[in-house]
C-alpha positions in Angstrom: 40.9 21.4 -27.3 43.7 22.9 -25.2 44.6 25.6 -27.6 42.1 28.5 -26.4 41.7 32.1 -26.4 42.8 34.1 -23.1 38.9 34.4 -23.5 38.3 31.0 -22.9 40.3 29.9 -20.5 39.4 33.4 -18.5 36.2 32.3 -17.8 36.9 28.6 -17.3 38.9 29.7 -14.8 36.0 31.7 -13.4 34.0 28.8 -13.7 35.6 26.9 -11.6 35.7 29.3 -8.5 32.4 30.1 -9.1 31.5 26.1 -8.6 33.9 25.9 -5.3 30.8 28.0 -3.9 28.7 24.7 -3.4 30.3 22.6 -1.0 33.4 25.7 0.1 31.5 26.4 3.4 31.1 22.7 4.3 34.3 22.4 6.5 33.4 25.5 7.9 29.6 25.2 9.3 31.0 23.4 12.9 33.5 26.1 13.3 31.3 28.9 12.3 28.6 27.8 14.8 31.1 27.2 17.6 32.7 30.1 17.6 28.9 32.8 16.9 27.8 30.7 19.4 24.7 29.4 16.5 22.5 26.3 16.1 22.8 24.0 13.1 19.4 25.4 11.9 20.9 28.5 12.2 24.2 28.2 10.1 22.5 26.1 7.1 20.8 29.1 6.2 24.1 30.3 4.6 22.7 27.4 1.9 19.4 28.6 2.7 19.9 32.3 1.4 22.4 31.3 -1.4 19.8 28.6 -3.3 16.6 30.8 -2.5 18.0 33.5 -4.0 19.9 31.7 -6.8 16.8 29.9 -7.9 14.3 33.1 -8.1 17.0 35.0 -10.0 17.2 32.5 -12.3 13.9 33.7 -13.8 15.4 36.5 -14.5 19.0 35.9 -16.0 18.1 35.3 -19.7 15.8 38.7 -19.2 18.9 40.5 -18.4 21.6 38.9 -20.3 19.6 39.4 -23.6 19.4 43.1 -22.6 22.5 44.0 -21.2 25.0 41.7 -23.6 27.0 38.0 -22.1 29.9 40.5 -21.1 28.7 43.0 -18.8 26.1 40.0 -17.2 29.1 38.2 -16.5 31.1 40.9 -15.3 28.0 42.0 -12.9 27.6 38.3 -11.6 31.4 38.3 -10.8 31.1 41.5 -8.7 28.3 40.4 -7.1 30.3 37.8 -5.8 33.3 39.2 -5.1 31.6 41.3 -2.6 28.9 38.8 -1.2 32.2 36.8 -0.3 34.6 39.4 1.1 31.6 40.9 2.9 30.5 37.2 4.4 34.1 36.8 6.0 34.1 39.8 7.7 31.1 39.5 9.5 30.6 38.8 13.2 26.7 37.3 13.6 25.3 34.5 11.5 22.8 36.7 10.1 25.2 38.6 8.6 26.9 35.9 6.9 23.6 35.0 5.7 22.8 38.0 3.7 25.8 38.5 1.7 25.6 34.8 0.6 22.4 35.5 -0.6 24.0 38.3 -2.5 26.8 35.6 -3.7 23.8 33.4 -4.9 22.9 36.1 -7.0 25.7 37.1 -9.1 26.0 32.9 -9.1 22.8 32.6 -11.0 24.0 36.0 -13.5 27.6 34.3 -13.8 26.7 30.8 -14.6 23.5 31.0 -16.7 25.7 33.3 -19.0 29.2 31.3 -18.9 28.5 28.0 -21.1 27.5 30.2 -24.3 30.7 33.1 -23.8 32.7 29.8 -23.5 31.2 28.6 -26.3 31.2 31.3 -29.0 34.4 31.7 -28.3 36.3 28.5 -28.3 38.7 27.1 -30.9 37.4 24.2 -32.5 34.2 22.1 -32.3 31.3 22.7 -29.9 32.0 19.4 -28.0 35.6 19.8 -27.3 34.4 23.6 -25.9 31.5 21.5 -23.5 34.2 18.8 -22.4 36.5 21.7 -21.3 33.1 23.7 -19.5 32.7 20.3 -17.8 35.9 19.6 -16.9 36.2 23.2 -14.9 32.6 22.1 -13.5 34.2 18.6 -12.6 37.4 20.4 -10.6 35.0 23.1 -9.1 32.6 20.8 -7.7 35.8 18.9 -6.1 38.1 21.2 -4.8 35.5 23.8 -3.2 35.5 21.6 0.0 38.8 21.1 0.1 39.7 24.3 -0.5 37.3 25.4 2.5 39.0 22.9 4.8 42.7 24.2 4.5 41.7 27.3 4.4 39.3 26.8 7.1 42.1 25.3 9.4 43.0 28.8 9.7 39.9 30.4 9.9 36.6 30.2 9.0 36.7 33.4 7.5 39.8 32.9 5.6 37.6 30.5 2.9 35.7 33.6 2.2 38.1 35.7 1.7 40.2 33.2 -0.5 37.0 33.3 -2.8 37.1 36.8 -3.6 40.9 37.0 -4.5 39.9 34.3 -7.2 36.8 36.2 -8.3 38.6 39.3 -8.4 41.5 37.8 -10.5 38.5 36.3 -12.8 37.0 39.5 -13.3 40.1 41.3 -14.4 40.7 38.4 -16.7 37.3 38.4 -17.9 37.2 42.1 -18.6 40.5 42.4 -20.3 40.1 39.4 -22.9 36.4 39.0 -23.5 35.2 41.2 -26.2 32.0 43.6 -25.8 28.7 41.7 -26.6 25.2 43.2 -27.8 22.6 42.5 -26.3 20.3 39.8 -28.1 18.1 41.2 -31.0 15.2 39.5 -29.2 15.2 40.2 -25.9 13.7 37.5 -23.6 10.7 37.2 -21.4 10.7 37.2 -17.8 7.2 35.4 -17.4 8.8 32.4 -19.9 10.1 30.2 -17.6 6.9 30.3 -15.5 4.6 30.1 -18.5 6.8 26.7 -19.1 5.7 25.2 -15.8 2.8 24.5 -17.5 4.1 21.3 -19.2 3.0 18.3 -17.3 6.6 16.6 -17.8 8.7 19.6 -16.9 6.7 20.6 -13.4 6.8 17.0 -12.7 10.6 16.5 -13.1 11.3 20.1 -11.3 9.2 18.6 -8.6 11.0 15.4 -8.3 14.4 17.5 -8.3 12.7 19.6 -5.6 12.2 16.4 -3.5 15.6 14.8 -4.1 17.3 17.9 -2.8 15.8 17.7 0.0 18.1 14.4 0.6 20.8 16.5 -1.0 21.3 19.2 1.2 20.9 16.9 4.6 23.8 15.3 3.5 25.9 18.8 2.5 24.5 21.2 4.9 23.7 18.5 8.1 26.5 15.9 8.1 29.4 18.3 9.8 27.6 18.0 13.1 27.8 14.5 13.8 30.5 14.0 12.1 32.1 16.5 14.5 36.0 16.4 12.8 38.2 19.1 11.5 37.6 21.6 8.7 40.2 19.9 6.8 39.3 16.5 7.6 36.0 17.6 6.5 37.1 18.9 3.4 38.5 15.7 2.3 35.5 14.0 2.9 33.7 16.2 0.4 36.3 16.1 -1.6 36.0 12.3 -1.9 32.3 13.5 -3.1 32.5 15.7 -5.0 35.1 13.6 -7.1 33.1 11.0 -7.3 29.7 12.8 -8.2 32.0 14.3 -11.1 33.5 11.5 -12.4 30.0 9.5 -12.6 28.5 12.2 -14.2 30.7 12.4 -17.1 31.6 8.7 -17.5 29.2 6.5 -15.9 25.6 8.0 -16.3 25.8 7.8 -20.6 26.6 4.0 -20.4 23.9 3.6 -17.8 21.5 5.7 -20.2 22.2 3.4 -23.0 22.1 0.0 -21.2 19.4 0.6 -19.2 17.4 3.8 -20.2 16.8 6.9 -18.7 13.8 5.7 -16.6 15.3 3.3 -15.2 18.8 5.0 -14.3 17.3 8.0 -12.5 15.1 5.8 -10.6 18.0 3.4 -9.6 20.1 6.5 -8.6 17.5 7.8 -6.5 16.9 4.6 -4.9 20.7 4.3 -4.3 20.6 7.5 -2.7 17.7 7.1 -0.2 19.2 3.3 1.1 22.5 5.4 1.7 20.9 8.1 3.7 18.4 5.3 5.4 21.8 3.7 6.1 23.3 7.1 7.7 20.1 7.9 9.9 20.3 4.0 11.4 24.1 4.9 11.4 24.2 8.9 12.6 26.8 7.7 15.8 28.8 5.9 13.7 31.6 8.0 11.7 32.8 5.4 9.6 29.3 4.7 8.3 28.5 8.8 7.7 31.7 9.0 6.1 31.7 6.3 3.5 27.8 7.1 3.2 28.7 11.1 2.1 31.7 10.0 -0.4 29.4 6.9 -2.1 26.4 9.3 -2.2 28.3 11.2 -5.0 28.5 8.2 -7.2 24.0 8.1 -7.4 24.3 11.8 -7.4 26.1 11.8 -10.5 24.3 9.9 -12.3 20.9 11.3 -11.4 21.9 14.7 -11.8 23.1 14.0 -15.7 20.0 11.7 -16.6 17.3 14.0 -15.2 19.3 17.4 -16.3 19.4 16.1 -19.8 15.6 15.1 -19.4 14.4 17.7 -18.3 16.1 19.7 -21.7 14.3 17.4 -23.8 10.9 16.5 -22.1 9.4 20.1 -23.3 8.8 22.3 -26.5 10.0 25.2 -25.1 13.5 26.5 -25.5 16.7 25.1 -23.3 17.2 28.1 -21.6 13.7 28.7 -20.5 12.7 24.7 -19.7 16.5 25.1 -17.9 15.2 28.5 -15.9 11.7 26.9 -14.7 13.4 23.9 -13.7 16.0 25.4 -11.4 13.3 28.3 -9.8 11.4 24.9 -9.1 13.7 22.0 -7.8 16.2 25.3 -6.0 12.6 25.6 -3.5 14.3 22.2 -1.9 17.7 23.1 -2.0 16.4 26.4 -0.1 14.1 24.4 2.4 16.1 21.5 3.5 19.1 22.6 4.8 17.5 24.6 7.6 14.5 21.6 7.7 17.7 19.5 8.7 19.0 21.9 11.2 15.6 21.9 13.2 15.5 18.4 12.7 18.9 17.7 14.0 18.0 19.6 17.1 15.7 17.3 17.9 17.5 14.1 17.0 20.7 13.3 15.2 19.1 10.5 13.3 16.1 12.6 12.1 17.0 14.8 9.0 18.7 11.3 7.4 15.1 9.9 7.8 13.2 12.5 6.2 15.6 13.2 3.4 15.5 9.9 2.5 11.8 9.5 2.6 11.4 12.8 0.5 13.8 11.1 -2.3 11.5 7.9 -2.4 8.4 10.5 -2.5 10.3 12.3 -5.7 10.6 8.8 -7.2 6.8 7.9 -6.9 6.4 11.2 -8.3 8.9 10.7 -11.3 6.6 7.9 -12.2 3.9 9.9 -12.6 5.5 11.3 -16.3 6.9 7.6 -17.0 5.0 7.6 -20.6 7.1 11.2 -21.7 10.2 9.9 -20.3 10.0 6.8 -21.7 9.4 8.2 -25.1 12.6 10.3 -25.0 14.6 7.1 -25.1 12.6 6.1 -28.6 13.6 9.4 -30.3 17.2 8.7 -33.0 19.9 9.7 -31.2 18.9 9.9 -27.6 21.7 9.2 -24.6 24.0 8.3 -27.6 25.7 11.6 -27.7 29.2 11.8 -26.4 30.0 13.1 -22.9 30.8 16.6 -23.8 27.4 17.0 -25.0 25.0 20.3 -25.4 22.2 19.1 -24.0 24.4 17.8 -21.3 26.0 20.9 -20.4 24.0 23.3 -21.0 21.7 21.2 -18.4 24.4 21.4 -15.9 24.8 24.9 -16.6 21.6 25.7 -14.5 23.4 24.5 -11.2 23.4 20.8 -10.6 26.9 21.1 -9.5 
C-alpha cells in the first residue's frame, strides 16, 4: 500500500490540508473576535460562508468535473483555495474574512468531490488498500487542522491562514507536475441530478436527519471557544483530542458496531450519545472541565454516526453514489450553514443556550431517522452489508462528500 506514484501521494498530501480546513479556525475564533472587536454570531459565519457555499457547489462538482477532466477540477479547487486562504489572513474586518472562506469552501467542494477517484485510478495495488490510504490522510487532516491552528494561532490569527496556502500551493505544484491530463467523462453529468434524487423518501429523510445533527455539530465546533475562553493552542489540543477520536471510531469502531448491533440501532445510539453530551455541556457551560471532556468524547458518537449514516445514505437509493452523495451534502450542509451563527445569537443571550438547542435538534433528527426505519432496516438484510472491511468504497466514497 505504501509503494505509490508521486501521483498518489501528491494528492494525499493535498487531502489532508484540504481536511485541516474544518476545525483550523477553531483556536482562532476568540482571538479573531477580540482583536475586530466581533460578536460570536459574528465570527461563526467564517463556518457559516464555508458550508453554505460548499454544500450548493456540491450540485454542481460532478457537472464540472465530467466536463472539464479530474485534473484541471482539481487543480481549480486547489487555487480556489490557495487564494480564499491567503486572502482571509490578510483581511482587517470580519466580513472580509467571511467572503474569502466562502471562496475556500468552494474550491473545498471542487477539490474533494474529485480526489477519492484521481486517488483511486491511480494507485498501485487493490482498491481497498488505495481507500485505507484516502482515509488515513482524511483521519490526520481531521486531527491536526486544530492543532495546527493553535500553534500557529499563538502567533497570530492570521498566521493559520497563511500556513494553509503555503500547503495548498505546494499541493498544487505537486499535483500539476505528477498527475497526468484527464478527459473529461464521455457522459457528462446532470446538474438537476442530485435534486431530482431528493425525491427518494429514504435519502431526503437521512439528508434531513444529517441537517438536524449538525446543528449539534457546529455548536460544539464553532460555539465552544467562548466559554471555554483558553489559548489558541490550548484550544487546539482540545480539538485535537477530537478530532483523533472521531477518526479513530470511524475507521475501527463503527464496522463492529454495524455488525453487532445494526445500522439502526448504531446511528440512533450515536446520536443519543451525542445529545446527553451536549445536554451535559449546556447544564455544565461554567464548568471547563466538563466542556472539555464533553468536546473530546463527542468525537467518539461522531465517528460512528458519521460512518453508519454516510454509508446509508450510499445504499438507501437507486441512484448513483455520486449523485445520492451530492443531494445529501446540498441538504444536511443547510445545518452546518445555519447553526454556527444560530449558536452565536444564542450565546449572546445565554451561555447555556446553544448546548440546549443543539441537543434538542439531534433528538429531533433521531425521531426523524425513524421515520425511514423499514428502508434502513432492510439494508442490514441485503448479503454483504457492514461486512466490508474498513477501507471500504462505499465507505469512502461516503466520506468523500465532507463528513470530516
Amino acid at each position: 500500500m505504501w509503494r505509490q506514484p508521486k501521483t498518489v501521494w501528491s494528492v494525499a498530501f493535498a487531502c489532508v490540508i484540504s481536511f485541516m480546513g474544518i476545525g483550523l479556525v477553531d483556536p482562532i475564533l476568540k482571538p479573531i473576535a477580540d482583536e475586530l472587536g466581533a460578536g460570536p454570531s459574528q465570527v461563526s459565519l467564517l463556518f457559516t460562508s464555508y458550508m453554505a457555499v460548499m454544500g450548493i457547489a456540491m450540485l454542481g462538482t460532478g457537472w464540472v468535473s465530467s466536463r472539464v477532466g479530474a485534473k484541471r477540477t482539481l487543480l481549480l479547487g486547489l487555487a480556489l483555495i490557495i487564494i480564499g486562504a491567503a486572502c482571509a489572513g490578510s483581511q482587517d474586518t470580519v466580513g472580509g474574512i467571511v467572503a474569502f472562506r466562502a471562496l475556500w469552501g468552494l474550491g473545498n467542494a471542487l477539490f474533494i468531490a474529485t480526489a477519492l477517484a484521481t486517488i483511486v485510478n491511480a494507485a498501485a495495488g487493490s482498491v481497498g488498500q488505495a481507500i485505507i490510504l484516502y482515509e488515513a490522510a482524511l483521519g490526520v487532516g481531521i486531527a491536526t487542522g486544530p492543532l495546527l491552528g493553535g500553534w500557529l494561532g499563538g502567533i497570530s490569527w492570521r498566521w493559520p491562514f497563511y500556513g494553509v496556502a503555503v500547503l495548498m500551493a505546494i499541493a498544487f505544484i505537486a499535483t500539476a507536475t505528477t498527475l497526468p491530463a484527464t478527459p473529461p467523462a464521455a457522459r457528462p453529468t446532470s446538474i438537476m441530478a442530485p435534486l431530482r434524487a431528493l425525491r427518494h423518501r429514504g435519502l431526503l429523510t437521512v439528508g434531513i436527519t444529517a441537517l438536524l445533527y449538525n446543528f449539534g455539530f457546529f455548536t460544539l465546533l464553532a460555539f465552544t471557544p467562548f466559554p471555554l475562553d483558553l489559548g489558541a493552542q490550548q484550544i487546539g489540543l482540545i480539538f485535537f483530542g477530537w478530532g483523533l477520536l472521531l477518526a479513530t471510531t470511524s475507521v475501527f469502531v463503527a464496522p463492529a458496531i454495524q455488525r453487532r448491533f445494526g445500522t439502526l440501532p448504531g446511528i440512533v445510539g450515536a446520536l443519543l450519545g451525542f445529545a446527553a453530551i451536549l445536554a451535559a455541556m449546556a447544564i455544565g457551560t461554567e464548568n471547563k472541565t466538563v466542556l472539555i471532556l464533553g468536546v473530546i468524547l463527542a468525537g467518539a458518537f461522531l465517528g460512528v454516526n458519521n460512518t453508519l449514516i454516510t454509508e446509508t445514505v450510499m445504499k438507501i437509493s437507486p441512484v448513483e453514489r455520486g449523485v445520492a452523495s451530492a443531494a445529501y451534502s446540498f441538504v444536511r450542509f443547510s445545518g452546518g450553514a445555519i447553526a454556527p451563527w444560530l449558536a452565536g445569537r444564542l450565546g449572546e443571550k445565554s451561555i447555556h443556550l446553544p448546548f440546549w438547542v443543539g441537543a434538542g435538534a439531534v433528538v429531533l433528527g433521531v425521531l426523524v431517522l425513524l421515520t425511514a426505519r423499514d428502508l434502513i432496516g432492510a439494508l442490514d438484510a441485503q448479503p454483504g452489508h457492514g461486512a466490508e472491511p474498513v477501507g471500504s468504497r462505499i465507505e469512502a466514497e461516503a466520506v468523500t462528500v465532507g463528513d470530516a
